[in-house]
C-alpha positions in Angstrom: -6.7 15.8 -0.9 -3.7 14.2 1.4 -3.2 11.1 2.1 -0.9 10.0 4.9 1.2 6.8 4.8 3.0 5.6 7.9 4.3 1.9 9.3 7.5 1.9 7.4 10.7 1.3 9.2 13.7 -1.2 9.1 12.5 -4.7 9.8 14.6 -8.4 9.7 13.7 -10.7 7.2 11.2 -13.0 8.0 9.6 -10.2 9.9 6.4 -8.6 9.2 5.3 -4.7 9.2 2.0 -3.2 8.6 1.7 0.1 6.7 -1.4 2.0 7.0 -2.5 5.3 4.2 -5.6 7.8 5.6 -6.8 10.2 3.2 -8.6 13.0 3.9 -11.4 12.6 1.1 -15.2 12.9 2.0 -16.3 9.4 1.2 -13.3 7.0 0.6 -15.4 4.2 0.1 -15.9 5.7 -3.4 -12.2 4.8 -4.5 -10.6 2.0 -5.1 -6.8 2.0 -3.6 -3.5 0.6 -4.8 -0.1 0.2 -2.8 2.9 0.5 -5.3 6.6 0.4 -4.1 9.8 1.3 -5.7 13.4 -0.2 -5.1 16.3 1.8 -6.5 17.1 0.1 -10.0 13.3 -1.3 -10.2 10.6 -0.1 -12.0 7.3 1.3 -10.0 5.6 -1.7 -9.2 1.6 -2.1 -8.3 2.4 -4.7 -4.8 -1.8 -5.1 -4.1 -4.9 -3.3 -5.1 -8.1 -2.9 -3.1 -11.6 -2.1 -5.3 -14.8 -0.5 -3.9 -16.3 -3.8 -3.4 -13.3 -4.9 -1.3 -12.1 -7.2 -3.7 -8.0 -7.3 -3.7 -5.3 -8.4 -6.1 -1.7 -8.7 -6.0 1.1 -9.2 -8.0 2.6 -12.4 -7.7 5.6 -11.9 -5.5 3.5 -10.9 -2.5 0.6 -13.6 -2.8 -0.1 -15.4 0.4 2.6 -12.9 2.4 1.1 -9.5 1.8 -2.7 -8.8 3.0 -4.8 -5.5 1.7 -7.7 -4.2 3.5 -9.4 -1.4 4.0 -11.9 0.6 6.7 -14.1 2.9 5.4 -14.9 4.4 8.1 -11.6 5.4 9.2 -10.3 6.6 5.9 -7.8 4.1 5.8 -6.1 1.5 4.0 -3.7 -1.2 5.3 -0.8 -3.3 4.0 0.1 -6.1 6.0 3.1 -7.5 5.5 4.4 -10.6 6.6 7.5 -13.3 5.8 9.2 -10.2 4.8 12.5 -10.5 2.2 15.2 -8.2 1.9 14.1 -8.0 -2.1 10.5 -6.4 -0.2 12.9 -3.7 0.8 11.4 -0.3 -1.0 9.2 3.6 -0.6 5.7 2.3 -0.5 3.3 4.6 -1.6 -0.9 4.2 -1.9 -2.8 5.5 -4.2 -6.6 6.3 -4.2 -8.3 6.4 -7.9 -12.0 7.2 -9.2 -11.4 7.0 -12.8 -14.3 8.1 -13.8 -14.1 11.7 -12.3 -10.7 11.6 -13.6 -9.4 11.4 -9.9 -6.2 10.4 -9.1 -4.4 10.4 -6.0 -0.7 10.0 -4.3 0.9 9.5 -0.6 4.4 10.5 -0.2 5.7 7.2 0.1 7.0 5.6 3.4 10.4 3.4 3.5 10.7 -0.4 4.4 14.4 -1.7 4.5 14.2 -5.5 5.0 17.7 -6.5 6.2 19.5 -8.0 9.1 
């Protein structure tokens, strides 16, 4: 299984980016997704979490800026990002999990640099 992460870049703060994962699993409605990030000196962090059933959570410093979604049918999740900080700045990663099959799977992460 691979999944694919792209969007990152360098954006101004304030700004917004949108990062999108595609996995190349047979039905990815079957797993529920997570975007984590880590800054240097931070610990890994779950930013927003996406179930089966489409219902999302997020930790708190990204409520109301950061928006998870998800389209089955292309195999994708996306991170929308808006009123970005420079303390947003971080390798994103997603990750697709069916814990009941013991299935557990990473992107390579992606880079977002918040700065002006």
């Amino acid at each position: 299984v691979q999944l694919v992460e792209s969007g990152g870049g360098l954006v101004q703060p304030g700004g917004s980016r949108r990062l999108s994962c595609t996995a190349s699993v047979s039905i990815f409605g079957l797993y529920n997704v997570g975007w984590y990030r880590q800054a240097p000196g931070k610990q890994h962090e779950l930013v927003a979490a996406i179930t089966t059933l489409s219902t999302t959570t997020y930790t708190d410093s990204v409520k109301g800026r950061f928006t998870i979604s998800r389209d089955n049918a292309k195999n994708t999740v996306y991170l929308q990002m808006n009123s970005l900080k420079p303390e947003d700045t971080a390798i994103y990663s997603c990750n697709l999990r069916r814990a009941a099959f013991s299935e557990d799977y990473w992107g390579q992460g992606t880079q977002v640099t918040v700065s002006s």
